[in-house]
VEXDREN-2710 file (C-alpha; in Angstrom, 1 decimal):
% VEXDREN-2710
k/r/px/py/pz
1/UNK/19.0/-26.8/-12.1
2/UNK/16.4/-24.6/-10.2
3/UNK/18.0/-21.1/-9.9
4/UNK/18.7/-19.5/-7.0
5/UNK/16.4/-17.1/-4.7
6/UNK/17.2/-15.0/-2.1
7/UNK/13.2/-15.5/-1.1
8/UNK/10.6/-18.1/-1.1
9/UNK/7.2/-17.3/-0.3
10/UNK/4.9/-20.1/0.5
11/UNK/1.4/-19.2/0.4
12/UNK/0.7/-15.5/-1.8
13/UNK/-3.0/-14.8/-0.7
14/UNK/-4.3/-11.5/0.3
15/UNK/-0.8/-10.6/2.4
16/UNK/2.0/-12.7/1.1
17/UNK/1.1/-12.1/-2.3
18/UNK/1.7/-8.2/-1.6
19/UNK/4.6/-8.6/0.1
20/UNK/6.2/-11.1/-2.6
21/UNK/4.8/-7.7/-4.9
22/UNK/6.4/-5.3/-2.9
23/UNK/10.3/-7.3/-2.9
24/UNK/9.6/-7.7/-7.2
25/UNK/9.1/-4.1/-7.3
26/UNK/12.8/-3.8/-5.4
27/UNK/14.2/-6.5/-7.6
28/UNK/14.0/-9.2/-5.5
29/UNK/14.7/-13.0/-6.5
30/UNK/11.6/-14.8/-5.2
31/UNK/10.0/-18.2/-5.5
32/UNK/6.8/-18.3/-4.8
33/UNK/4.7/-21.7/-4.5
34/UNK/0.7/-21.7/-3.4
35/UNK/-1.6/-24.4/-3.4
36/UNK/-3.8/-22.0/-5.3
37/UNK/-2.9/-22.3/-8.8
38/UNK/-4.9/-18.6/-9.2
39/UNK/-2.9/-17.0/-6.7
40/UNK/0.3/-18.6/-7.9
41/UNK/0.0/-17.6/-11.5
42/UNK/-1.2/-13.8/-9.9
43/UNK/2.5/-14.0/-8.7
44/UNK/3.9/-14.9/-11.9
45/UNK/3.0/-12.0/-13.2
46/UNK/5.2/-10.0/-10.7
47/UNK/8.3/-11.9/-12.2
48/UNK/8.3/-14.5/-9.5
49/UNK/9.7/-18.1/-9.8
50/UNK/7.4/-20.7/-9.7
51/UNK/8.1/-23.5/-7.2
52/UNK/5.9/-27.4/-7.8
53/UNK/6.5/-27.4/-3.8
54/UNK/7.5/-26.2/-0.2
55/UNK/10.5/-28.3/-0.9
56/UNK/11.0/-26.9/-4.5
57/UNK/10.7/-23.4/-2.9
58/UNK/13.4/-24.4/-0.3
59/UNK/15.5/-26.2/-2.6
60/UNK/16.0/-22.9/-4.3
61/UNK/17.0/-21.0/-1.8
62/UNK/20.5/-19.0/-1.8
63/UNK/22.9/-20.3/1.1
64/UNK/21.5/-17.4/3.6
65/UNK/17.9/-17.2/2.0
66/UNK/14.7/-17.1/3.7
67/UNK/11.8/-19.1/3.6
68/UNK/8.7/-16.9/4.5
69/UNK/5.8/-18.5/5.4
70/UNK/2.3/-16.5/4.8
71/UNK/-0.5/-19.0/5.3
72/UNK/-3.1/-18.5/7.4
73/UNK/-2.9/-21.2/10.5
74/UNK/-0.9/-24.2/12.7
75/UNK/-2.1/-26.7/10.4
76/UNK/-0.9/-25.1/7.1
77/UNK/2.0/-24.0/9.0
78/UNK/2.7/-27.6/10.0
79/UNK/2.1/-28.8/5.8
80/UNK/4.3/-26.6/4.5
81/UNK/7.2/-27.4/6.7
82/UNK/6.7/-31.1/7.7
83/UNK/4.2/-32.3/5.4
84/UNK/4.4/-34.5/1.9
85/UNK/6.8/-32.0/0.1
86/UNK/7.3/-30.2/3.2
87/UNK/10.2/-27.8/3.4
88/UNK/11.6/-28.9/6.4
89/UNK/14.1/-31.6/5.5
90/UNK/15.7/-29.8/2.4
91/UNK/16.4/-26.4/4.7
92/UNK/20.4/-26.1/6.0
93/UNK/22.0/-24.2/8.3
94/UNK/22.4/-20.3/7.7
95/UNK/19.1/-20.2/6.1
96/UNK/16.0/-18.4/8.1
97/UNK/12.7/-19.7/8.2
98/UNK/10.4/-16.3/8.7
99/UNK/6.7/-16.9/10.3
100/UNK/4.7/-14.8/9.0
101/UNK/1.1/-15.9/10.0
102/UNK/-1.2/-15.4/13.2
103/UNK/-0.3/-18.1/15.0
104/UNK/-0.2/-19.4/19.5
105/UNK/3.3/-19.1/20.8
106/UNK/3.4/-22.5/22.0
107/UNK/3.6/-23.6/17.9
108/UNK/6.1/-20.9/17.0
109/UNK/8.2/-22.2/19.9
110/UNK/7.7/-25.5/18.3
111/UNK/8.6/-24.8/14.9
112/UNK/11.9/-23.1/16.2
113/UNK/12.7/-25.8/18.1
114/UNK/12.2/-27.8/15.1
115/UNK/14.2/-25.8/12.8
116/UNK/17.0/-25.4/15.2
117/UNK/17.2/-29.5/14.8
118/UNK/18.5/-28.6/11.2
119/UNK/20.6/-25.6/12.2
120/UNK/18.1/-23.4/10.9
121/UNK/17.1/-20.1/12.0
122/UNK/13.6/-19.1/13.0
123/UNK/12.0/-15.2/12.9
124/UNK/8.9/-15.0/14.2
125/UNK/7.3/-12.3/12.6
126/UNK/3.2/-11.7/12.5
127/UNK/2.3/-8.9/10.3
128/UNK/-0.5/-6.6/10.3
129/UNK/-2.0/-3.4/8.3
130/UNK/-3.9/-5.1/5.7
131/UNK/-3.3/-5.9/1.5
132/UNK/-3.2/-2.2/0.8
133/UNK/-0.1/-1.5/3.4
134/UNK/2.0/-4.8/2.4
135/UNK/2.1/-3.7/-0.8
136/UNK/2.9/-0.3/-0.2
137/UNK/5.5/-1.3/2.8
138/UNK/4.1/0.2/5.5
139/UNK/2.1/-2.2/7.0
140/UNK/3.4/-3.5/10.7
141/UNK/5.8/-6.5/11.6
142/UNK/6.3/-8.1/15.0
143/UNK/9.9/-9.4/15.1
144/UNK/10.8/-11.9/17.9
145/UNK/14.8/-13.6/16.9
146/UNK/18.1/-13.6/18.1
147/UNK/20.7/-11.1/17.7
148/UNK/22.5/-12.4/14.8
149/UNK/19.5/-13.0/12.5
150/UNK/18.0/-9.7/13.3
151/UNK/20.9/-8.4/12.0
152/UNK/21.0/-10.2/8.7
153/UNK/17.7/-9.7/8.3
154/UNK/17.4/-5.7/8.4
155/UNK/17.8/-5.7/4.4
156/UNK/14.8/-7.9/3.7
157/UNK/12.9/-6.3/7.1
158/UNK/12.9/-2.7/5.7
159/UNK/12.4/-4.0/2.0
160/UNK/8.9/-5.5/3.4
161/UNK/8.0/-3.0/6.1
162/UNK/8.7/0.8/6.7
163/UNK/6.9/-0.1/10.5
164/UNK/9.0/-3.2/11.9
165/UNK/8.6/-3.5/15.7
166/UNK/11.4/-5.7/17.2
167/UNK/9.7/-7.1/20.2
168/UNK/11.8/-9.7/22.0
169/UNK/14.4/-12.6/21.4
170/UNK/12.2/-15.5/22.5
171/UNK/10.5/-17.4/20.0
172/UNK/6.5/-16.8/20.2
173/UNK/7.3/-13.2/20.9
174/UNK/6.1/-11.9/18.2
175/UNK/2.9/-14.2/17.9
176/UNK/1.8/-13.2/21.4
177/UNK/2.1/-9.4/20.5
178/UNK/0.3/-10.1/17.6
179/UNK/-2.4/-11.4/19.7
180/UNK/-2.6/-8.7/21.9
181/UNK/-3.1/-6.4/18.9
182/UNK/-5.6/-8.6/16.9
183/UNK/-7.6/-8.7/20.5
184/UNK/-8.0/-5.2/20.6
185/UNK/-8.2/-4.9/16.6
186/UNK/-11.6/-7.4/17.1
187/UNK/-12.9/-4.9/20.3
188/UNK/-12.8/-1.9/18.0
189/UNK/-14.1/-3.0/15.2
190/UNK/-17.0/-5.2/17.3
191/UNK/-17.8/-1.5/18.8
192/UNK/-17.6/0.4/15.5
193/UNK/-20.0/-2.0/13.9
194/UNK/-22.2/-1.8/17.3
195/UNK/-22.0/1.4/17.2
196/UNK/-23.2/2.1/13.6
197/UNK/-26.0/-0.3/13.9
198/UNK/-27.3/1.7/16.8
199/UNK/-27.0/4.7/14.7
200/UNK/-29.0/3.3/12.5
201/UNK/-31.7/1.9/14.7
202/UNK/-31.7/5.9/16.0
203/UNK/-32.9/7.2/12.7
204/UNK/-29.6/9.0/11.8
205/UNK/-27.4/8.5/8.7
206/UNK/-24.8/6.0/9.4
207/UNK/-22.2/7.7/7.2
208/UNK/-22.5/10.5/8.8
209/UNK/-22.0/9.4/12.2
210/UNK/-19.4/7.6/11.0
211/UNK/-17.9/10.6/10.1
212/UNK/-18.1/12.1/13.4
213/UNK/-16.4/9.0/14.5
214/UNK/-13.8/9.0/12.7
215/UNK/-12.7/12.9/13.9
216/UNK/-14.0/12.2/17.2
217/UNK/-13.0/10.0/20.3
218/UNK/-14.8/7.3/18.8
219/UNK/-11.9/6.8/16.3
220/UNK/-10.1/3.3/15.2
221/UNK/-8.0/2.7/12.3
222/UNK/-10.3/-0.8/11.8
223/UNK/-13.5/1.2/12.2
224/UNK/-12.8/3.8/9.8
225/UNK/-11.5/1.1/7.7
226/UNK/-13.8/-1.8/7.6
227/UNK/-17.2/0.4/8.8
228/UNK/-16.7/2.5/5.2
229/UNK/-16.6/-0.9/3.1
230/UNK/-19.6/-1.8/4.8
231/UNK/-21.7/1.0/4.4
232/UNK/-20.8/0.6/0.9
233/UNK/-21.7/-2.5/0.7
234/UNK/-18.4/-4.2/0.1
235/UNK/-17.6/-7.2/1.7
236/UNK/-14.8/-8.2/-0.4
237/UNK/-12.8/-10.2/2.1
238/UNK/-9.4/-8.4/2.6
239/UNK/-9.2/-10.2/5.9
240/UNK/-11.9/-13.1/6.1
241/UNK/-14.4/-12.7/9.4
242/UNK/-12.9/-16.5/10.1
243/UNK/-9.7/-15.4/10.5
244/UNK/-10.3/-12.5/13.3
245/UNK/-12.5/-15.7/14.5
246/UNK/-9.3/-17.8/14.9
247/UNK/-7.4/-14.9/16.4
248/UNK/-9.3/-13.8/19.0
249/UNK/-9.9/-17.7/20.2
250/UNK/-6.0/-18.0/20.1
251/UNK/-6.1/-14.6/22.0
252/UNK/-7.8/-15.4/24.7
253/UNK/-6.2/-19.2/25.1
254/UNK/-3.1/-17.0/25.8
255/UNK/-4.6/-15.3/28.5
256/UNK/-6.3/-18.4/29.9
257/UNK/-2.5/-20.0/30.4
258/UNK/-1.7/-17.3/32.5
259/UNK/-4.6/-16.8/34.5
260/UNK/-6.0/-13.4/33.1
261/UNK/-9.7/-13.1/31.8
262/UNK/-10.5/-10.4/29.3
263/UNK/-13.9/-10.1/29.4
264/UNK/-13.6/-7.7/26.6
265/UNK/-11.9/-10.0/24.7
266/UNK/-14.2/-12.7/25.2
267/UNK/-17.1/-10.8/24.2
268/UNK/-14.9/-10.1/20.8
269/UNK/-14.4/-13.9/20.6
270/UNK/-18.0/-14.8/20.9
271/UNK/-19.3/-12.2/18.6
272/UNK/-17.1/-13.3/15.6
273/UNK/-17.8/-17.2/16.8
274/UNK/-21.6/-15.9/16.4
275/UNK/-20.8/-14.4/12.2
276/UNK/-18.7/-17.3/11.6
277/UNK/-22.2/-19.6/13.2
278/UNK/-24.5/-17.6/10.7
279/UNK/-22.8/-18.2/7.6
280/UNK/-20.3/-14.7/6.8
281/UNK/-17.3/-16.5/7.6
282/UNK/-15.5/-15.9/3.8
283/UNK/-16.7/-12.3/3.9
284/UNK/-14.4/-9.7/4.8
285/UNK/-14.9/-8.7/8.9
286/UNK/-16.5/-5.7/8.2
287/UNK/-19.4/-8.0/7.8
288/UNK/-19.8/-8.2/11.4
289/UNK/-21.7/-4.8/10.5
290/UNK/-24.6/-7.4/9.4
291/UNK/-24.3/-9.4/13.0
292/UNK/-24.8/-6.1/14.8
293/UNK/-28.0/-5.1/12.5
294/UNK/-29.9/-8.5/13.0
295/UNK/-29.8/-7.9/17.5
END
């Protein structure tokens, strides 16, 4: 008899495997199952209980537990719920189903509709902030749900996040905030790295300037953040160049269905398309540093 969790977490990379950290460290029961059998066993060793499957994991959910979802697109999205082993079928009502990864609206609002099939509840939720803030609990979260799971939810929200935006009621809510951010996220950091590399090409000390930068107008949290790794020489993916690629193409397919062109965004989108073409698409994004050094 599989024992009971009030969590399952499917998919403990960079992000879900903080956050399934974060709820061990406040004595949390949570499953965890990965198709990495490195990442799962990293999760082990936070207490969690190990699940052979997406339906293992939801099999051992309590009555009004939640399956939370961290992996990284539609397709593993689709897997994990619908797929051989998929969670889908062995979810019942009063349990919530919480999407945790960048994804369009138009496959959130899928994937509710789905789960509402079953009686089972959907939160949208896209998360942002990085590793470092998951596990510390104050990275971001975009809530889109309805009244009564938002309310059910607000012990396992604060557990996770310190910063937890509710955003709207309609399913895809959250993901379309969460593009809006990522877009501007990929602008800043496509200008910090510009920037730099200019900097560079002008004879002055990069660190420096960035520096200046970082107590001048010039500021960004993702400059600051992913322009110091690189002058260090880390690329250490914390968040893989392909996945701000994916983000900024779901971005601006948004805007497309409603007839706005960011030509910011675009740019953003091309540039990361361009790092992904030459090869750095399993560094971490501040390798765009390298793109903007080679024009």
């Amino acid at each position: 008899m599989t024992s009971l969790t009030q969590v399952a977490v499917v998919g403990v990379g960079n992000m879900g495997g903080a956050m399934l950290a974060r709820l061990r460290d406040l004595a949390w029961s949570v499953g965890v199952y990965d198709t990495d059998a490195q990442a799962q066993a990293k999760a082990l060793v936070h207490g969690a209980l190990p699940m052979a499957s997406p339906r293992h994991a939801a099999r051992s959910l309590a009555p009004d537990g939640v399956l939370l979802i961290a992996v990284v697109d539609a397709a593993q999205t689709e897997a994990v719920l619908w797929g051989e082993d998929g969670a889908g079928p062995e979810l019942q009502p009063g349990q919530t189903v919480m999407l945790c990864p960048t994804l369009g609206p138009k496959t959130v609002q899928t994937q509710a509709e789905r789960l509402a099939e079953r009686g089972v509840d959907c939160m949208d939720a896209p998360m942002s902030g990085g590793p470092l803030r998951a596990r510390q609990g104050t990275m971001s979260l975009m809530v889109a749900c309805s009244e009564p799971v938002w309310q059910r939810s607000q012990h396992l929200l604060n557990a996770l996040s310190q910063q937890v935006f509710r955003v709207g009621v309609r399913a895809g809510d959250g993901a379309r905030t969460k593009l809006v951010n990522n877009l501007l996220a990929a602008v800043n950091l496509a200008g910090a790295a510009e920037a730099l590399a200019l900097a560079e090409r002008l004879g002055l000390d990069p660190a420096v300037t960035l520096s200046v930068m970082e107590a001048s107008s010039g500021q960004s949290w993702i400059g600051s953040d992913r322009m110091g790794r690189a002058l260090a020489g880390d690329f250490e993916p914390r968040a893989h160049v392909s996945l701000l690629a994916k983000d900024t193409g779901l971005a601006v397919s948004a805007a497309d269905e409603v007839a706005y062109d960011p030509p910011l965004g675009r740019l953003a989108r091309d540039l990361f398309a361009q790092a992904m073409a030459q090869g750095l698409a399993q560094l971490d994004d501040a390798a765009l540093l390298q793109l903007m050094r080679q024009r």
